[in-house]
mmCIF entry with sequence, helices, sheets and N, C-alpha, C, O atoms, coordinates in Angstrom:
data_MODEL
# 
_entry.id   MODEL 
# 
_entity.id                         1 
_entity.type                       polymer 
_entity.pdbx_number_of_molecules   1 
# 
_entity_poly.entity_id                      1 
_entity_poly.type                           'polypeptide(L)' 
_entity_poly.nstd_linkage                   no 
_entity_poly.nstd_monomer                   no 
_entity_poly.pdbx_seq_one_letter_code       
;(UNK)(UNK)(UNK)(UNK)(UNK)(UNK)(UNK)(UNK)(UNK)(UNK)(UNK)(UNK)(UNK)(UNK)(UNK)(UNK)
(UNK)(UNK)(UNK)(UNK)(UNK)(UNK)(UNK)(UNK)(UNK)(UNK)(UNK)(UNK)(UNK)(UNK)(UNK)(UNK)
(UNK)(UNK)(UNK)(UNK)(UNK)(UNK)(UNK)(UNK)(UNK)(UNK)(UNK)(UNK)(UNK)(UNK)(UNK)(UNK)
(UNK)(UNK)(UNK)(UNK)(UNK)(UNK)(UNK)
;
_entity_poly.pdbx_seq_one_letter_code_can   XXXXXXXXXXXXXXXXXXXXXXXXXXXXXXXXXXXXXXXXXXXXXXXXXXXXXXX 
_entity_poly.pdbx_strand_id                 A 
# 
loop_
_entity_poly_seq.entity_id 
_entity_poly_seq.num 
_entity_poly_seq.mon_id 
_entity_poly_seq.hetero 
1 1  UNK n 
1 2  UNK n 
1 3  UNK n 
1 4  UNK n 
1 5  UNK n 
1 6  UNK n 
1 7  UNK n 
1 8  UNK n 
1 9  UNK n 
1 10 UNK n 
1 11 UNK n 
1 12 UNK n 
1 13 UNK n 
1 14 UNK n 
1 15 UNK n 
1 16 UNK n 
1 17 UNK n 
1 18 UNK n 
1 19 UNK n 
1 20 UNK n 
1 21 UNK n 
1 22 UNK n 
1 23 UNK n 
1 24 UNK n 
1 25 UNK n 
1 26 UNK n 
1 27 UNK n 
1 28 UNK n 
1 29 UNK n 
1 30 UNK n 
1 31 UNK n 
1 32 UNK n 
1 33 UNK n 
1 34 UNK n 
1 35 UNK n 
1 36 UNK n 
1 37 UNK n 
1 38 UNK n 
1 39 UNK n 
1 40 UNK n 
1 41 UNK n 
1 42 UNK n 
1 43 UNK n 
1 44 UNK n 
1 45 UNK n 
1 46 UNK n 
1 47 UNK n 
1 48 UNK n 
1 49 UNK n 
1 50 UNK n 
1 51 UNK n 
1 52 UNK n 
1 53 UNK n 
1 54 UNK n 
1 55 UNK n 
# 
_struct_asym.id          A 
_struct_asym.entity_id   1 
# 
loop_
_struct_conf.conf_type_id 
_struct_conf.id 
_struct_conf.pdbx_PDB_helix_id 
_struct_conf.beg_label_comp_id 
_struct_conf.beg_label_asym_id 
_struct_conf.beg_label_seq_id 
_struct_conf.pdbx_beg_PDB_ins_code 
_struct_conf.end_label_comp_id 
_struct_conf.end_label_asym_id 
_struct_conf.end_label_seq_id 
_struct_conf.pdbx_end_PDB_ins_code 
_struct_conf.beg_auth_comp_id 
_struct_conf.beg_auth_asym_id 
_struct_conf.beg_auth_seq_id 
_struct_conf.end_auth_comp_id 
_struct_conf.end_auth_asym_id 
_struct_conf.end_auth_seq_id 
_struct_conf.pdbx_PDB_helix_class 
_struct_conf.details 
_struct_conf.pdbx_PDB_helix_length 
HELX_P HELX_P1 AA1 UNK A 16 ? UNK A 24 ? UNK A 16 UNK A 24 1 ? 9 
HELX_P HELX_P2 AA2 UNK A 39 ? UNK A 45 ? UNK A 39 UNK A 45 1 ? 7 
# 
_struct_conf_type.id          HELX_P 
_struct_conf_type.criteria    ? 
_struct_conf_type.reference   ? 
# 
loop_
_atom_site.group_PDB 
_atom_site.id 
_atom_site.type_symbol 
_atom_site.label_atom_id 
_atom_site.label_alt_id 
_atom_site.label_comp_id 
_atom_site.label_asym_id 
_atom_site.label_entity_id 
_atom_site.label_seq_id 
_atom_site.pdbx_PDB_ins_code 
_atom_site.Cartn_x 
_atom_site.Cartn_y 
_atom_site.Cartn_z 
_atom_site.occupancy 
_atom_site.B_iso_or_equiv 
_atom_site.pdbx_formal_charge 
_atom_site.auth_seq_id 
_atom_site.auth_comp_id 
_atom_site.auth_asym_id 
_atom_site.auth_atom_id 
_atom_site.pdbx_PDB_model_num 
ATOM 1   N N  . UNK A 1 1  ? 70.688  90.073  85.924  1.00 0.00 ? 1  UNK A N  1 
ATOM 2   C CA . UNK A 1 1  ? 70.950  91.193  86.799  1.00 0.00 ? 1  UNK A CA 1 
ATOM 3   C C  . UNK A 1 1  ? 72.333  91.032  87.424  1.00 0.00 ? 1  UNK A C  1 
ATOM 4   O O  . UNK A 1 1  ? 72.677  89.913  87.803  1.00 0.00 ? 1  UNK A O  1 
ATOM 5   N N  . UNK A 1 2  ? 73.101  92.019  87.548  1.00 0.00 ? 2  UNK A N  1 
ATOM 6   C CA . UNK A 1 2  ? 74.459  91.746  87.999  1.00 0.00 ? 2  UNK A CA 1 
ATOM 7   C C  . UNK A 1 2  ? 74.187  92.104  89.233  1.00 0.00 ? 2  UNK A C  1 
ATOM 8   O O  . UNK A 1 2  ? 73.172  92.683  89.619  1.00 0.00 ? 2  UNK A O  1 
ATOM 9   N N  . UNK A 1 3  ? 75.574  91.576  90.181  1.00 0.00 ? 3  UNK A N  1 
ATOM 10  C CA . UNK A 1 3  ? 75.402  91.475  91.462  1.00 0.00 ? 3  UNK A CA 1 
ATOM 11  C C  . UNK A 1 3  ? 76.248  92.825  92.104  1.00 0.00 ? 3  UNK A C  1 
ATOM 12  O O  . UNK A 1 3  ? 77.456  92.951  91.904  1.00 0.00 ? 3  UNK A O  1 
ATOM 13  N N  . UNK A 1 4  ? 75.633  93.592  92.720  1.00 0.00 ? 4  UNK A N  1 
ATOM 14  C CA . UNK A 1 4  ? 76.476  94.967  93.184  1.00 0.00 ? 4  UNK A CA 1 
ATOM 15  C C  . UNK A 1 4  ? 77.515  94.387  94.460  1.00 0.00 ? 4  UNK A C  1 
ATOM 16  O O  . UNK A 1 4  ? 77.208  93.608  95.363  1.00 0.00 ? 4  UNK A O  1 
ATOM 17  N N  . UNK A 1 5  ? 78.838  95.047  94.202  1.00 0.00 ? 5  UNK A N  1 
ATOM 18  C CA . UNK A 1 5  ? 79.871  94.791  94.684  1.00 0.00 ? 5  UNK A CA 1 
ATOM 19  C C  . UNK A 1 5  ? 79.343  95.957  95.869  1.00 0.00 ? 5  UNK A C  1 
ATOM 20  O O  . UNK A 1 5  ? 78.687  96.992  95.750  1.00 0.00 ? 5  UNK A O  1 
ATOM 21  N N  . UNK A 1 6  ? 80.023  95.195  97.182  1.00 0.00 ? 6  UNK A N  1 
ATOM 22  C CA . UNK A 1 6  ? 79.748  96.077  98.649  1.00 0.00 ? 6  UNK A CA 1 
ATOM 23  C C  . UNK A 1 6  ? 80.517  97.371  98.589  1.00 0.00 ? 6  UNK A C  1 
ATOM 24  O O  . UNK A 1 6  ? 81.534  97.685  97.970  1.00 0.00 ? 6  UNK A O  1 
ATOM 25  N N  . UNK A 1 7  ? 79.992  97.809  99.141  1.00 0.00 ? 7  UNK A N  1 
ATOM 26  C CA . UNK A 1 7  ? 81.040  99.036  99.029  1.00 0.00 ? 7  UNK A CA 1 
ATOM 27  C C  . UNK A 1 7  ? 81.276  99.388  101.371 1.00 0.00 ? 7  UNK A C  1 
ATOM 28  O O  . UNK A 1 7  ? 80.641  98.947  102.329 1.00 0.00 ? 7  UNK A O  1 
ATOM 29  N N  . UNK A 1 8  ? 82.097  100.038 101.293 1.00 0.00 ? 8  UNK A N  1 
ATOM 30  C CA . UNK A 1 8  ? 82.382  100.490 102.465 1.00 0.00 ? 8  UNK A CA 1 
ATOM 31  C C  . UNK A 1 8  ? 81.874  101.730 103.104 1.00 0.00 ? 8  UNK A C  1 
ATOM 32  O O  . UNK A 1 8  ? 80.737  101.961 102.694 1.00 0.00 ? 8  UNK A O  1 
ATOM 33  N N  . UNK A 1 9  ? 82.323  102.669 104.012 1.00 0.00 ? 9  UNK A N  1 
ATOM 34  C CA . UNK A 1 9  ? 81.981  103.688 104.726 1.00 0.00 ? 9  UNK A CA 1 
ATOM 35  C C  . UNK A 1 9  ? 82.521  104.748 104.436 1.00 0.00 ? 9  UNK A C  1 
ATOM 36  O O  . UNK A 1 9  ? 82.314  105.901 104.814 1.00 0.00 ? 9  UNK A O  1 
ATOM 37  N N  . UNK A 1 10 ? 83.481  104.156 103.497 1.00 0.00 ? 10 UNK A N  1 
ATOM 38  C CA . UNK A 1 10 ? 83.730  105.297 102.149 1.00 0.00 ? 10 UNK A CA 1 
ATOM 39  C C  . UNK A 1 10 ? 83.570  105.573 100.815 1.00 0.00 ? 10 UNK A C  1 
ATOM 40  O O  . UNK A 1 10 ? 83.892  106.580 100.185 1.00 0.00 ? 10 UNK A O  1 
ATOM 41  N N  . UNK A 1 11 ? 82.822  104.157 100.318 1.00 0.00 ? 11 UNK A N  1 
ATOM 42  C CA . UNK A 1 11 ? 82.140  104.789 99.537  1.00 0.00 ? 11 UNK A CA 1 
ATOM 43  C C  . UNK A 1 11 ? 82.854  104.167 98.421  1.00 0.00 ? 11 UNK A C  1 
ATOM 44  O O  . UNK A 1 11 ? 82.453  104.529 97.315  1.00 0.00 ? 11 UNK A O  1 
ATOM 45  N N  . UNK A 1 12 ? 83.809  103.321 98.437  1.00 0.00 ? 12 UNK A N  1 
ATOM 46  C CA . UNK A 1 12 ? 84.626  102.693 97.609  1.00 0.00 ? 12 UNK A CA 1 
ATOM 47  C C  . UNK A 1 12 ? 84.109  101.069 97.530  1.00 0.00 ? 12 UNK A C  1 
ATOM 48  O O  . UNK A 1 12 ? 83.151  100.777 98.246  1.00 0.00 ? 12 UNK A O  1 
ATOM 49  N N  . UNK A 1 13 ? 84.798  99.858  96.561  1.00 0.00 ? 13 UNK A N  1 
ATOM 50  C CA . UNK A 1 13 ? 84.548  98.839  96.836  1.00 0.00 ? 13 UNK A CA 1 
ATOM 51  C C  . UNK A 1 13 ? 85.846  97.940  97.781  1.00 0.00 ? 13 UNK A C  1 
ATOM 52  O O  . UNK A 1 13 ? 86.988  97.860  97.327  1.00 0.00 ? 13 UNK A O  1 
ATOM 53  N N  . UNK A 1 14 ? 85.594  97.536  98.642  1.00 0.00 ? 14 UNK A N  1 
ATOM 54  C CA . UNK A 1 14 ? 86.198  97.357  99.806  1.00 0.00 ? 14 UNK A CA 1 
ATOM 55  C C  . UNK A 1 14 ? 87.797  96.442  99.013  1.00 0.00 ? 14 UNK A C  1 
ATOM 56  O O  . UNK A 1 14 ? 87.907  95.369  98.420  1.00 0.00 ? 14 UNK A O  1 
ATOM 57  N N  . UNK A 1 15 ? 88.622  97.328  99.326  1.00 0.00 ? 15 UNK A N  1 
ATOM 58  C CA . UNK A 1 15 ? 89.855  96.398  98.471  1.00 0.00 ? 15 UNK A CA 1 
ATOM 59  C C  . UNK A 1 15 ? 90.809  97.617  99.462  1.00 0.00 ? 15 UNK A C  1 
ATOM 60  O O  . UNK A 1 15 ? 90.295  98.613  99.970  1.00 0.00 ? 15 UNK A O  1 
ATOM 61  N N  . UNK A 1 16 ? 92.449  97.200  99.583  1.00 0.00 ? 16 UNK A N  1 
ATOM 62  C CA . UNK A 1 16 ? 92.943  97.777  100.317 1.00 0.00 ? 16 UNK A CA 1 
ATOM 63  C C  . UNK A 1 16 ? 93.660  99.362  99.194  1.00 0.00 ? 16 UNK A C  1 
ATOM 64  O O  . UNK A 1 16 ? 93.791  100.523 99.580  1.00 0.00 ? 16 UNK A O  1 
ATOM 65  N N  . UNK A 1 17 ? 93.983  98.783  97.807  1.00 0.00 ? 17 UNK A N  1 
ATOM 66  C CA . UNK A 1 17 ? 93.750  100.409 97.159  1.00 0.00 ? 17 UNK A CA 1 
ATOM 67  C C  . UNK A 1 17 ? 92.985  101.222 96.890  1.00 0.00 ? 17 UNK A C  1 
ATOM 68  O O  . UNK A 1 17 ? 93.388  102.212 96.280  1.00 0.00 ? 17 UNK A O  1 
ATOM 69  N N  . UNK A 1 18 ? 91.623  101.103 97.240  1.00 0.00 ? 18 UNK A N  1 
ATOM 70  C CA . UNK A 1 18 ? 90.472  101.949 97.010  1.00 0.00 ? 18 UNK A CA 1 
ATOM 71  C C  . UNK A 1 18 ? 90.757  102.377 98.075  1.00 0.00 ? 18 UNK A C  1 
ATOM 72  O O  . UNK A 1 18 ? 91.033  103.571 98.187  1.00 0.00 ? 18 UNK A O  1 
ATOM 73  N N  . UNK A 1 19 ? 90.774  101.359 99.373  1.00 0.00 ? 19 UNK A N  1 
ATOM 74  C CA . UNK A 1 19 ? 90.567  102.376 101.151 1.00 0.00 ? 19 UNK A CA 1 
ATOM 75  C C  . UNK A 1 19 ? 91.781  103.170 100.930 1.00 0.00 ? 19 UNK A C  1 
ATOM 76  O O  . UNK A 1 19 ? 91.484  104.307 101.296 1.00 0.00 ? 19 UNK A O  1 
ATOM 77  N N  . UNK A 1 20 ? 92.941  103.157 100.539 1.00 0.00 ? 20 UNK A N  1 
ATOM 78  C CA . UNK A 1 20 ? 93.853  104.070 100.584 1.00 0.00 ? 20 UNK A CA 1 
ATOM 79  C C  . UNK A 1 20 ? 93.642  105.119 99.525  1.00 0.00 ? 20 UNK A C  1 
ATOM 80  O O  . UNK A 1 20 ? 93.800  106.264 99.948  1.00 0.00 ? 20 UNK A O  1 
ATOM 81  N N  . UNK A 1 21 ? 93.304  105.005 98.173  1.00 0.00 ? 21 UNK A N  1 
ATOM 82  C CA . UNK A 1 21 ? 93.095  106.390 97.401  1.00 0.00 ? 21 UNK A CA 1 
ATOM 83  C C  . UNK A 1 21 ? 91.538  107.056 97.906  1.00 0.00 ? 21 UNK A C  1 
ATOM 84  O O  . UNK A 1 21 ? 91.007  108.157 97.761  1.00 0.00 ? 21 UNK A O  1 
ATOM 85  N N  . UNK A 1 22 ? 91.310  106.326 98.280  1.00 0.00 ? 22 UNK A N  1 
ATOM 86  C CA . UNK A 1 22 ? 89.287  106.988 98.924  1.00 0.00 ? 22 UNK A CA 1 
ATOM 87  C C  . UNK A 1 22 ? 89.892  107.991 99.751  1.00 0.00 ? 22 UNK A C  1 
ATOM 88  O O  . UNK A 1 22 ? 89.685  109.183 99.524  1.00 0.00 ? 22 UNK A O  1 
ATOM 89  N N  . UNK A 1 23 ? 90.747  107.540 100.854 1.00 0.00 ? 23 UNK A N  1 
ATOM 90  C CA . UNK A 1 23 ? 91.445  108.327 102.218 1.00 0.00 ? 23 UNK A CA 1 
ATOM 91  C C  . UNK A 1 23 ? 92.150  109.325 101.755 1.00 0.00 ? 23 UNK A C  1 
ATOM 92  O O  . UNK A 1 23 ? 91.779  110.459 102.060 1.00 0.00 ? 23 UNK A O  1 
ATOM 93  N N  . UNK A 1 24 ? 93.527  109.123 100.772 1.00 0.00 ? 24 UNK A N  1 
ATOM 94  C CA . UNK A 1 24 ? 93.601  110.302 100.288 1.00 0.00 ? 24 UNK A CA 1 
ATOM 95  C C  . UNK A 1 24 ? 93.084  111.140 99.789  1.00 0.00 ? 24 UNK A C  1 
ATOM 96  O O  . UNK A 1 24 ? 93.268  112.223 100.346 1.00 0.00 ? 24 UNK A O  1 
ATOM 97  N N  . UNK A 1 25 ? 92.061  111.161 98.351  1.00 0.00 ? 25 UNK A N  1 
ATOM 98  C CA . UNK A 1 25 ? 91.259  112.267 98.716  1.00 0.00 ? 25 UNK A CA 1 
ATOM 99  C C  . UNK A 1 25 ? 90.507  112.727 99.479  1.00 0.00 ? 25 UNK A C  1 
ATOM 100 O O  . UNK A 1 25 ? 90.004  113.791 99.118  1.00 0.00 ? 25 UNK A O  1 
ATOM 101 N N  . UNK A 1 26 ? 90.189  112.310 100.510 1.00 0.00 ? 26 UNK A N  1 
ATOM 102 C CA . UNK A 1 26 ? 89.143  112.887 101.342 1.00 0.00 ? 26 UNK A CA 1 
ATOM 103 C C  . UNK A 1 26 ? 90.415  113.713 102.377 1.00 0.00 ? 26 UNK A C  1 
ATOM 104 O O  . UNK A 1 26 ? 89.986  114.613 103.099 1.00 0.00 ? 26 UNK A O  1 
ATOM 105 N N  . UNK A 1 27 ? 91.539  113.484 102.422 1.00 0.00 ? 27 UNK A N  1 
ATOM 106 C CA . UNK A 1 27 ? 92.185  114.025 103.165 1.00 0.00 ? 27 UNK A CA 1 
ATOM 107 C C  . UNK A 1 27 ? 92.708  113.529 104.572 1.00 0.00 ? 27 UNK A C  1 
ATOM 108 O O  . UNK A 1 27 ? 93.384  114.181 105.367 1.00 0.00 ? 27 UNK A O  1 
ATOM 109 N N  . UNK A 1 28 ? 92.313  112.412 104.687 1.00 0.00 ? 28 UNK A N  1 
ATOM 110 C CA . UNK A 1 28 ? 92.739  111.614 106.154 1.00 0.00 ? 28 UNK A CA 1 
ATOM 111 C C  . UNK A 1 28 ? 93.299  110.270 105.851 1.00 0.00 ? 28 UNK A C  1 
ATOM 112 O O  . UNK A 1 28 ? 92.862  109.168 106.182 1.00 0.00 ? 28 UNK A O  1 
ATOM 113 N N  . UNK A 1 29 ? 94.422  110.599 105.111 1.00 0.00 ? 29 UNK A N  1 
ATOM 114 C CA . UNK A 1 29 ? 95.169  109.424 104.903 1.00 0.00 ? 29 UNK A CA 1 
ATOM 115 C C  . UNK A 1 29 ? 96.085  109.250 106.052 1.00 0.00 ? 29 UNK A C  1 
ATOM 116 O O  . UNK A 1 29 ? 95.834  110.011 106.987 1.00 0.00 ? 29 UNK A O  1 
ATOM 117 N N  . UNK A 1 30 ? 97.004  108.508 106.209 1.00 0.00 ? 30 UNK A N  1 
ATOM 118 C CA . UNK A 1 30 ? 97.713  108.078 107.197 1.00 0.00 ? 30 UNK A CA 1 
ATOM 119 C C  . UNK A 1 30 ? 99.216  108.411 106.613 1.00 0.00 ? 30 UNK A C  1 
ATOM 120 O O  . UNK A 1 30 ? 99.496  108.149 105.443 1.00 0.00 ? 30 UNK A O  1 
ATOM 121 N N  . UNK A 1 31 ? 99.955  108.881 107.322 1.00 0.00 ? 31 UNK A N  1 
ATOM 122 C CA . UNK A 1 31 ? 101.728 108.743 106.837 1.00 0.00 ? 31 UNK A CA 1 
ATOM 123 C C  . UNK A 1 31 ? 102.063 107.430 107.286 1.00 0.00 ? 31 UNK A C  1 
ATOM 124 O O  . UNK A 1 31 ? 101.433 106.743 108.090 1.00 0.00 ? 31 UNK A O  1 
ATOM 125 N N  . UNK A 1 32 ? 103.520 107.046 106.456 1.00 0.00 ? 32 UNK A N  1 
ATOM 126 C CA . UNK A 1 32 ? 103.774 105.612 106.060 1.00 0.00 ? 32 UNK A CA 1 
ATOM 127 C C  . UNK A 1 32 ? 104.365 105.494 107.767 1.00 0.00 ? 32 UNK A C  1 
ATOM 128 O O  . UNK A 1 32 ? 104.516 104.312 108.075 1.00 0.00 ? 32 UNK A O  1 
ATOM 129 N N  . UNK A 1 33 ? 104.646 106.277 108.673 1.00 0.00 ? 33 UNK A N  1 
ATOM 130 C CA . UNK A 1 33 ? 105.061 105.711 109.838 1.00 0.00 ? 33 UNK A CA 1 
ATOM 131 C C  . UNK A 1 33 ? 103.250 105.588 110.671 1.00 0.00 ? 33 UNK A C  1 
ATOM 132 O O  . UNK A 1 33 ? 103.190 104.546 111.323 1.00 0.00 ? 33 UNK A O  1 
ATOM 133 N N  . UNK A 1 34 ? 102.411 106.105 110.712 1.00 0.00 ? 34 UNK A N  1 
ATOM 134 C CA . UNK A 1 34 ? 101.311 105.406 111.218 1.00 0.00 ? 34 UNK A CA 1 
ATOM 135 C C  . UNK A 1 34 ? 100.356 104.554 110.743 1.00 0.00 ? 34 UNK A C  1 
ATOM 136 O O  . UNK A 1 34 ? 99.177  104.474 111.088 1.00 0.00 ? 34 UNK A O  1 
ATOM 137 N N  . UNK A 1 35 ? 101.250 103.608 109.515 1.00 0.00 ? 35 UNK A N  1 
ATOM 138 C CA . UNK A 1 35 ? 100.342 102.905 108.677 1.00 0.00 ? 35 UNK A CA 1 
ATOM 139 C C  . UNK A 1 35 ? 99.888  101.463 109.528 1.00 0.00 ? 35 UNK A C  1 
ATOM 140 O O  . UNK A 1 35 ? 100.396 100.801 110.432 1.00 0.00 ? 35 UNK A O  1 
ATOM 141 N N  . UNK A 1 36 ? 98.667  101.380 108.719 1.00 0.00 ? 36 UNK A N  1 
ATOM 142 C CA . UNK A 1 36 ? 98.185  100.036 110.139 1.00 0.00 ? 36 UNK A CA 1 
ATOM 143 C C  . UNK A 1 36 ? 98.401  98.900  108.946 1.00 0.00 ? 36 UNK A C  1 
ATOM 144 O O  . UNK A 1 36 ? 98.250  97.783  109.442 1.00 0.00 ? 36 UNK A O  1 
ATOM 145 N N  . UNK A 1 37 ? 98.700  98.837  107.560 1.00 0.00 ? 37 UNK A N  1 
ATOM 146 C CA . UNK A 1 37 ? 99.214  97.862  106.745 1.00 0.00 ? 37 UNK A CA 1 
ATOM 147 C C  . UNK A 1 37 ? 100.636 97.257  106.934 1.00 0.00 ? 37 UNK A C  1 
ATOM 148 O O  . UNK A 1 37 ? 101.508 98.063  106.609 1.00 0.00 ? 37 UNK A O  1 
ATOM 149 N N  . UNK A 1 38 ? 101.075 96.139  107.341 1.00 0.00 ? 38 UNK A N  1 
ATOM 150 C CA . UNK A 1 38 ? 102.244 95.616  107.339 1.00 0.00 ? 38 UNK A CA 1 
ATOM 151 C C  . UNK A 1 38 ? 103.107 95.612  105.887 1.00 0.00 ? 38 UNK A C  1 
ATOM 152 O O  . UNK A 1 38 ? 102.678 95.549  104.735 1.00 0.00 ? 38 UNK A O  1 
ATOM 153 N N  . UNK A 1 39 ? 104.139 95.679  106.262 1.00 0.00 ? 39 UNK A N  1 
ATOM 154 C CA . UNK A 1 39 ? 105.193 96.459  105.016 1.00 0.00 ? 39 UNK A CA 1 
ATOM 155 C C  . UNK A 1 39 ? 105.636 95.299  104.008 1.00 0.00 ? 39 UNK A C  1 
ATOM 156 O O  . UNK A 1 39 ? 106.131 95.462  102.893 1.00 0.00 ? 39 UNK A O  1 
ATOM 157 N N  . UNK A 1 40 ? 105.297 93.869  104.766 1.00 0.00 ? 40 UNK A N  1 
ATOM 158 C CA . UNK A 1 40 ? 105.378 93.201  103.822 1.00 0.00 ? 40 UNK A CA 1 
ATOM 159 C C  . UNK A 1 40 ? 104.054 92.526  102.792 1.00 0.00 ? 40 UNK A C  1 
ATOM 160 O O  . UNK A 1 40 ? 104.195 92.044  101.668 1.00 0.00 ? 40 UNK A O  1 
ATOM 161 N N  . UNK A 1 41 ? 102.931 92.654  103.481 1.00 0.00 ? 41 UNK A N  1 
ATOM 162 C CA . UNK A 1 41 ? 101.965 92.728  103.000 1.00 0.00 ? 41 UNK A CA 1 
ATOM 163 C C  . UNK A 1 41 ? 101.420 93.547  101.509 1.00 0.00 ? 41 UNK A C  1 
ATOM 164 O O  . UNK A 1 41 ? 100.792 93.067  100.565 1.00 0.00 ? 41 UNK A O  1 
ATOM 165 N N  . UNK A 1 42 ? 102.087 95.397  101.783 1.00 0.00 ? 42 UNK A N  1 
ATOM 166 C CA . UNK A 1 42 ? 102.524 96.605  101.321 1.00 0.00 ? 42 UNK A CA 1 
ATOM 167 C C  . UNK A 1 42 ? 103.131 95.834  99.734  1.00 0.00 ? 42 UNK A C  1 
ATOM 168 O O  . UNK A 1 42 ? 102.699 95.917  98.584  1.00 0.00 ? 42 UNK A O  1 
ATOM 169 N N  . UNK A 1 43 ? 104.184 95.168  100.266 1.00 0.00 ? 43 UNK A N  1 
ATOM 170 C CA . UNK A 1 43 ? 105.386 95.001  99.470  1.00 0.00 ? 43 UNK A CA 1 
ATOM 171 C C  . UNK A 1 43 ? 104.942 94.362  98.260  1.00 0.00 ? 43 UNK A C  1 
ATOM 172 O O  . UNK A 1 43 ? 105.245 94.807  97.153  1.00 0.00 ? 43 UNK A O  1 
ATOM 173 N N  . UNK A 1 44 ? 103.937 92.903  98.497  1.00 0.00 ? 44 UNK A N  1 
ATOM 174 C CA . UNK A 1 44 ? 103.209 91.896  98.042  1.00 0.00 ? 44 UNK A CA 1 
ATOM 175 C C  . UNK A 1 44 ? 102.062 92.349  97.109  1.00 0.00 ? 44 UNK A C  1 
ATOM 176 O O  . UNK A 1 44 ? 101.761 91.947  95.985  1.00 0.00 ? 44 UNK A O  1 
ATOM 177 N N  . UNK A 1 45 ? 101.708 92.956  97.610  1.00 0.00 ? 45 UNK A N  1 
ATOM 178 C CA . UNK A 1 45 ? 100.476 94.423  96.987  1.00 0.00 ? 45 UNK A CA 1 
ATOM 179 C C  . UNK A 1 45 ? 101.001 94.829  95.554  1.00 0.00 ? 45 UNK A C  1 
ATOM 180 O O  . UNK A 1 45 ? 100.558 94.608  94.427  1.00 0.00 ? 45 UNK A O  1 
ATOM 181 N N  . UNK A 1 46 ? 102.128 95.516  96.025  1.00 0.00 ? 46 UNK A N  1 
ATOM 182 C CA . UNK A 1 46 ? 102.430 96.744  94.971  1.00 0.00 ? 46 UNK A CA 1 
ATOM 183 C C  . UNK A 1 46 ? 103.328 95.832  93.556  1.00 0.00 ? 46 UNK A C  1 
ATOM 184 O O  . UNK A 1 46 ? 103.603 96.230  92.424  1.00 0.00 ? 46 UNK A O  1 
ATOM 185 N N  . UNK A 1 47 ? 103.617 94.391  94.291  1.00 0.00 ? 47 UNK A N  1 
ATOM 186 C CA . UNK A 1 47 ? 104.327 93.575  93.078  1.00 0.00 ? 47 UNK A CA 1 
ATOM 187 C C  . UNK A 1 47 ? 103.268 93.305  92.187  1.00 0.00 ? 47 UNK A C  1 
ATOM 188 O O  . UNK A 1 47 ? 103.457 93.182  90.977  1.00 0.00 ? 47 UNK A O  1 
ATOM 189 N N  . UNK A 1 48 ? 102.196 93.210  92.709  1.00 0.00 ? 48 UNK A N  1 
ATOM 190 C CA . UNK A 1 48 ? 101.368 92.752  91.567  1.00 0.00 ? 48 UNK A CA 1 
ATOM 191 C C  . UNK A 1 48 ? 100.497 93.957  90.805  1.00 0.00 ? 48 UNK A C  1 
ATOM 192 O O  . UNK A 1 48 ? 99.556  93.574  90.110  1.00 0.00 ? 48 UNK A O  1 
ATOM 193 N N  . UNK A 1 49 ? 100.780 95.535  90.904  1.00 0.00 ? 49 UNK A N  1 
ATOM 194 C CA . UNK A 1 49 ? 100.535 96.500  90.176  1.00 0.00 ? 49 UNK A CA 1 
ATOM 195 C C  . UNK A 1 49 ? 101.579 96.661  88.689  1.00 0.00 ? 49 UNK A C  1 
ATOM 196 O O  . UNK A 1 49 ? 102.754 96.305  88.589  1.00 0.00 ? 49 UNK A O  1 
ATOM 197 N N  . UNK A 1 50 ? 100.896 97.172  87.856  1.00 0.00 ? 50 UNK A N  1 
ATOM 198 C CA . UNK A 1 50 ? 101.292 97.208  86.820  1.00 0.00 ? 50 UNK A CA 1 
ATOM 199 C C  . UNK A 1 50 ? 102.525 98.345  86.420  1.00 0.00 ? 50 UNK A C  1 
ATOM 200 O O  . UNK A 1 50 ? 102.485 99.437  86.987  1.00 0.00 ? 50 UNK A O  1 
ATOM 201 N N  . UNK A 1 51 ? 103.642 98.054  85.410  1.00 0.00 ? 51 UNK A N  1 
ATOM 202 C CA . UNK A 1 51 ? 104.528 98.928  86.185  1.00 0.00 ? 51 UNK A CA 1 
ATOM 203 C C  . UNK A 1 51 ? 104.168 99.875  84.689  1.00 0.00 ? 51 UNK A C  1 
ATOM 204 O O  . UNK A 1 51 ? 103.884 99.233  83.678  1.00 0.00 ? 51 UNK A O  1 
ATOM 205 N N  . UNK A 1 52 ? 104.204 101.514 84.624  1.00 0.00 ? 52 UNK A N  1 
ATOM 206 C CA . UNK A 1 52 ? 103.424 102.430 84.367  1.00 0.00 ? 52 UNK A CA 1 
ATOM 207 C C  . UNK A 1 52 ? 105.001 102.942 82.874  1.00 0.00 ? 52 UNK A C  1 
ATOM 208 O O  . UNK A 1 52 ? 106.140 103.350 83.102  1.00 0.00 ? 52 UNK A O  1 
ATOM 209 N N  . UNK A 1 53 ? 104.258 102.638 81.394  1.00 0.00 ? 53 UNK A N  1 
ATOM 210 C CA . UNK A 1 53 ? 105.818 102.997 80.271  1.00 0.00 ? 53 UNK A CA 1 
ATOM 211 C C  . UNK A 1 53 ? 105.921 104.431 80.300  1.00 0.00 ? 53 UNK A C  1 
ATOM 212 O O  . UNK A 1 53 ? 105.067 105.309 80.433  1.00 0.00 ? 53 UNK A O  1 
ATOM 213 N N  . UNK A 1 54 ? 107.220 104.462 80.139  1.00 0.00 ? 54 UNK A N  1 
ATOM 214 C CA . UNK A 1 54 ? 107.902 106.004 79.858  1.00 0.00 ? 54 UNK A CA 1 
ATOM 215 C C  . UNK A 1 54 ? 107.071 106.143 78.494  1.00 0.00 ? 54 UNK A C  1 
ATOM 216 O O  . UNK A 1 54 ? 106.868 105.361 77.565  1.00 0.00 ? 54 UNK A O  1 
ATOM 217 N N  . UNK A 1 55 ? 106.635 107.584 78.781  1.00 0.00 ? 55 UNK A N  1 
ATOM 218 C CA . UNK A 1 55 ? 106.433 108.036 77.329  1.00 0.00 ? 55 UNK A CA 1 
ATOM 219 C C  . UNK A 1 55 ? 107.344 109.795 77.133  1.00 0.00 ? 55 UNK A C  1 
ATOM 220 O O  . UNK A 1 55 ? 107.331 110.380 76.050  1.00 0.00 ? 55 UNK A O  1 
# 
């Protein structure tokens, strides 16, 4: 039996890009000047996303 991953109060599995694309669609995302994520944290994040080929 596999083990179900938690999910949050939105409905996502608790990771900081799910809470941010969950928020955007639902429509209550935050703009980057009231973000409660630190920018270097942000920064650290997005290095380790995959970078997306021209087609």
């Amino acid at each position: 039996m596999k083990k179900k991953s938690k999910k949050n109060k939105l409905g996502v599995k608790n990771s900081l890009v799910n809470n941010i694309n969950a928020r955007k669609k639902k429509g209550v995302s935050r703009s980057k000047k009231k973000s409660k994520v630190d920018k270097k944290a942000y920064k650290k994040l997005k290095k380790g996303w995959k970078k997306k080929g021209k087609k």
